[in-house]
Structure formats: C-alpha cells, structure tokens
C-alpha positions in Angstrom: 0.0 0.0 0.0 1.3 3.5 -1.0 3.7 1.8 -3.1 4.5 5.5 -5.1 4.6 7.1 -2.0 7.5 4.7 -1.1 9.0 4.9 -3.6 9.4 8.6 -3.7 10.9 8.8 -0.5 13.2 6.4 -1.6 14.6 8.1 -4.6 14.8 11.0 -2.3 16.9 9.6 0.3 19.3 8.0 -2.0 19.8 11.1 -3.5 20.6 12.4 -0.1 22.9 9.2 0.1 24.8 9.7 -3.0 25.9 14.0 -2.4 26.2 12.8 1.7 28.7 9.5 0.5 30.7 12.4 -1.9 31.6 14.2 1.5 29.4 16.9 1.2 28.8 18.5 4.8 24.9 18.2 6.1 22.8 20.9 7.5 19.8 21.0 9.8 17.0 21.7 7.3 18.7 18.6 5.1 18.5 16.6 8.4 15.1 17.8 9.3 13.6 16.9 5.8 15.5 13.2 6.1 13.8 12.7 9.6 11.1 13.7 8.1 11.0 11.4 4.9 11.7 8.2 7.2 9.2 8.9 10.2 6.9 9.1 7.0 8.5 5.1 6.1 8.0 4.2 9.4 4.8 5.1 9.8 3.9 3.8 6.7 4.8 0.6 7.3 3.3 0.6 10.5 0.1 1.7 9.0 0.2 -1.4 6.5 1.3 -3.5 9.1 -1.8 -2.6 11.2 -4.0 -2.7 8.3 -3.0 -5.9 7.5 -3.2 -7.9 11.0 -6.8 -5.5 11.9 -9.1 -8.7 11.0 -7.2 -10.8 13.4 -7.0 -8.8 16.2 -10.6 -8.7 17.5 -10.4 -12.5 17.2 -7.5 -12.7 19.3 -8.3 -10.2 22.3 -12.2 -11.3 22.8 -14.4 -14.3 21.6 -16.8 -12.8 18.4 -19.7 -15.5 20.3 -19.3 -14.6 24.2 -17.4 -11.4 24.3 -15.2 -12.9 26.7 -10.8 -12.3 26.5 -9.2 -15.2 24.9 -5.7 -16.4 24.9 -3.9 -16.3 21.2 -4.4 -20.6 21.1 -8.7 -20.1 21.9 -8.6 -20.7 26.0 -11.1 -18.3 27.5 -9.2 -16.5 30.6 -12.9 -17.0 32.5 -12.7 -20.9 32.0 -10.2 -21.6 34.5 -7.7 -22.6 32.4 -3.9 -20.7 33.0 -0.9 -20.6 30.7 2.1 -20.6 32.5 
C-alpha cells in the first residue's frame, strides 16, 4: 500500500545518500527533511502492518460469540484454564 509514496521517498533519500557519501557536509533543514522522509517510512509501514493484522486482532483479544478475552491458542481467561 502507497507503493509510489514509497518509492518517492526512496529516490529522495538516495539522493541524499549519494551528495552525503561524496563528502558533502549536512545541514539541519537537510536533516530535518530526512527525519522527516523516514518517520513518514516508518509510519507507513506501520500503517500497512496494522491494516494488515486488523481482521485478526478482534479474534484474538475477545471471543466474536461470548465477548469474553481469549488467549492467542482459543482458552477463555474465564474458564479456568492458565498458561504458564
């Protein structure tokens, strides 16, 4: 998801890459735009990430029939049962 978006920042950090490896000196608005660019990455991925595992995580935290919290491997927490 936002594959161009990606991509983008990509090309626009390895441009930063290539004039940084030529030992050009960096200055805080080029640092603030590359912080910038891959907090953007990171929350991109985590955005997909979430997206991705959304349709799980109800069926993991409660049971869709009683409402109840159960364990990742289907144990209800109210049945007695303990995982050590």
């Amino acid at each position: 998801m936002f594959d161009g978006i990606c991509e983008a920042l990509h090309r626009e950090l390895e441009t930063f890459d290539e004039k940084f490896s030529n030992g050009a000196q960096m200055n805080a608005q080029e640092l603030d735009t590359i912080n910038k660019m891959t907090h953007a990455l990171k929350s991109l991925a985590t955005y997909d990430a979430m997206r991705g595992n959304s349709e799980d995580s109800y069926a993991r935290g409660r049971s869709r029939m009683t409402g109840r919290y159960i364990s990742r491997d289907g144990y209800s927490r109210d049945d007695g049962y303990r995982r050590y």
